[in-house]
N, C-alpha and C positions, 0 to 999 in steps of 0.2 A: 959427526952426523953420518948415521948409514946411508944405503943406497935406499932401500925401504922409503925413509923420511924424506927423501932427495926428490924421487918419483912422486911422492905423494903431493910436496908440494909444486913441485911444477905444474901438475891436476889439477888443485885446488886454485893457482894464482892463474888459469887459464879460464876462470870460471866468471861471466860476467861480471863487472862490477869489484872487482877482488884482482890485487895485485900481490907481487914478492909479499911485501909486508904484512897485507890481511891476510897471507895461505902461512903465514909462520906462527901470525897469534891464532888461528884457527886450530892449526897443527899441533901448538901447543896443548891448547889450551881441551882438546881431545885425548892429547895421552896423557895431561896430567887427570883426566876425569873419564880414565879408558872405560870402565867397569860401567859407571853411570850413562856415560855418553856415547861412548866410541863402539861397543858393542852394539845395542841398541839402535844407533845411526845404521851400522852396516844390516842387520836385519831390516829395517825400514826401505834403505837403496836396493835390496836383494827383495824384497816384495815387492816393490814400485818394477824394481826392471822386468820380473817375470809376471806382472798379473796386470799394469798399467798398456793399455794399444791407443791405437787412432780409432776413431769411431768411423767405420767405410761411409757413413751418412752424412756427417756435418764437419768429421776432420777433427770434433773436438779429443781430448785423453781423459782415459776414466777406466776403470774395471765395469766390465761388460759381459756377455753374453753375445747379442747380435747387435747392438750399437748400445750407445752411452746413455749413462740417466737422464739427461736431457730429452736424448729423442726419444725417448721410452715413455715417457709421463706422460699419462692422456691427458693427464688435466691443465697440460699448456697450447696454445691454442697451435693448429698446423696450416691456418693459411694465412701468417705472419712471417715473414724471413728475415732476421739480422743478420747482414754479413760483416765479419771483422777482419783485420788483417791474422791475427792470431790470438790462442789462448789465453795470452793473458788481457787481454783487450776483451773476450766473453767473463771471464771470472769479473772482471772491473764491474762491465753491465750485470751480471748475475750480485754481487755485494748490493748494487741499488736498490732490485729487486721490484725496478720499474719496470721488465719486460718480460712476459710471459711468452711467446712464440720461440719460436726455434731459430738454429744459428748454422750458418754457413762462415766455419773458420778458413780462410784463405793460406794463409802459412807463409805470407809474403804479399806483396805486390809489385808490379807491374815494376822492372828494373833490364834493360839493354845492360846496365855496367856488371849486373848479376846474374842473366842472362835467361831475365824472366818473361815469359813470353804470356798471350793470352792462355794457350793450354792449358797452364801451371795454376790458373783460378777453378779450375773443373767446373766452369758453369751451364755445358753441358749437362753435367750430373745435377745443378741446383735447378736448371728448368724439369728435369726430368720430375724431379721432389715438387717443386712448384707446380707442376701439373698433375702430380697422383695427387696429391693433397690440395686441390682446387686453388691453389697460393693468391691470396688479395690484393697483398703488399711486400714490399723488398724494402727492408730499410738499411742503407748501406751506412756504416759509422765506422769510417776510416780517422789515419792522423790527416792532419792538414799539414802535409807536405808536397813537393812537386810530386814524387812518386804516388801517393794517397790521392790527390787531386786528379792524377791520368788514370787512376786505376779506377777511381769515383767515375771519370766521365765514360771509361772504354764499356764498363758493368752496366749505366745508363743507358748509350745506345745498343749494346747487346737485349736487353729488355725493351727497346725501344716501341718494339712491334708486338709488344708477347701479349698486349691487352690486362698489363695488372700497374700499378701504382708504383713505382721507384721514388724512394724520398732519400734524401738525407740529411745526418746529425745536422741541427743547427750549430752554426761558427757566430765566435765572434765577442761578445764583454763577459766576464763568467761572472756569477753571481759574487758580490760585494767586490767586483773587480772598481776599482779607483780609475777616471781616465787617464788620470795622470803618470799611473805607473804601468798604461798598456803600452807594448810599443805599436808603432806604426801600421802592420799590416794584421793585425788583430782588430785594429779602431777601424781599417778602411773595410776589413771586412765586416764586420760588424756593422756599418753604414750601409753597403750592398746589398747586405743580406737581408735587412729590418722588414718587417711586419706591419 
């Protein structure tokens, strides 16, 4: 095995979700389908790298001009704000294609051990959006984890005084969920939380 191959896979098996073993059948399975695949990919990674930005607006990634297709569409509504922890948590909500407003991607939350501070949410910059575009409502849809939970509450009272609507995602049985196969802190929140 060259050095070429050597590099490539140590890349690939750094890659979320993908280990030694899935960056060799990967690696493989690319040069034996160089022509079909492995060309093709690398044009694809060489346009993503040069034409794919942050959007200054919302934080989301897109090909742009002055911010992403998102913020660009008039015909979604602008005094609505979702905010996610990241990317792929806006694509999740955008697949439902239950939400029409606009999104504030975070790119993180709230973590001492990662050495995320309030700054790091720029919510400076979202009241500023929530006040040129008259903003009605903030709907925060984080994970339901410690870190999601403090970042849920610190976002809360940061809005606390701003005079618009803070809500968040309901928690708790998911649809055809069985009680018998939730665990524990899913069933008590779901109790807490009821309607």
């Amino acid at each position: 095995m060259g050095p070429e191959i050597k590099v490539l896979l140590q890349k690939i098996s750094r890659l979320p979700g993908l280990g030694p073993r899935s960056a060799r059948r990967i690696v493989l399975h690319l040069l034996k389908h160089k022509n079909e695949l492995f060309e093709p990919l690398m044009m694809c990674f060489s346009d993503v790298f040069n034409n794919v930005k942050v959007c200054p607006r919302c934080h989301n990634v897109d090909t742009f001009i002055d911010c992403c297709s998102i913020c660009a569409d008039r015909s979604r509504s602008r005094d609505i704000i979702c905010i996610v922890e990241n990317v792929a948590d806006l694509w999740a909500i955008e697949r439902t294609a239950c939400f029409r407003g606009q999104y504030h991607v975070l790119n993180g939350l709230l973590s001492s051990v990662e050495g995320r501070g309030p700054e790091a949410l720029f919510l400076d910059q979202l009241l500023e959006r929530c006040q040129e575009n008259d903003a009605k409502e903030i709907i925060i849809a984080l994970s339901v984890t410690v870190e999601g939970q403090m970042t849920d509450h610190y976002i809360k009272n940061f809005f606390s005084d701003k005079n618009m609507k803070v809500s968040s995602l309901a928690h708790g049985i998911p649809m055809g969920g069985e009680l018998d196969y939730l665990d524990e802190g899913t069933l008590s929140t779901a109790f807490f939380a009821r309607n």
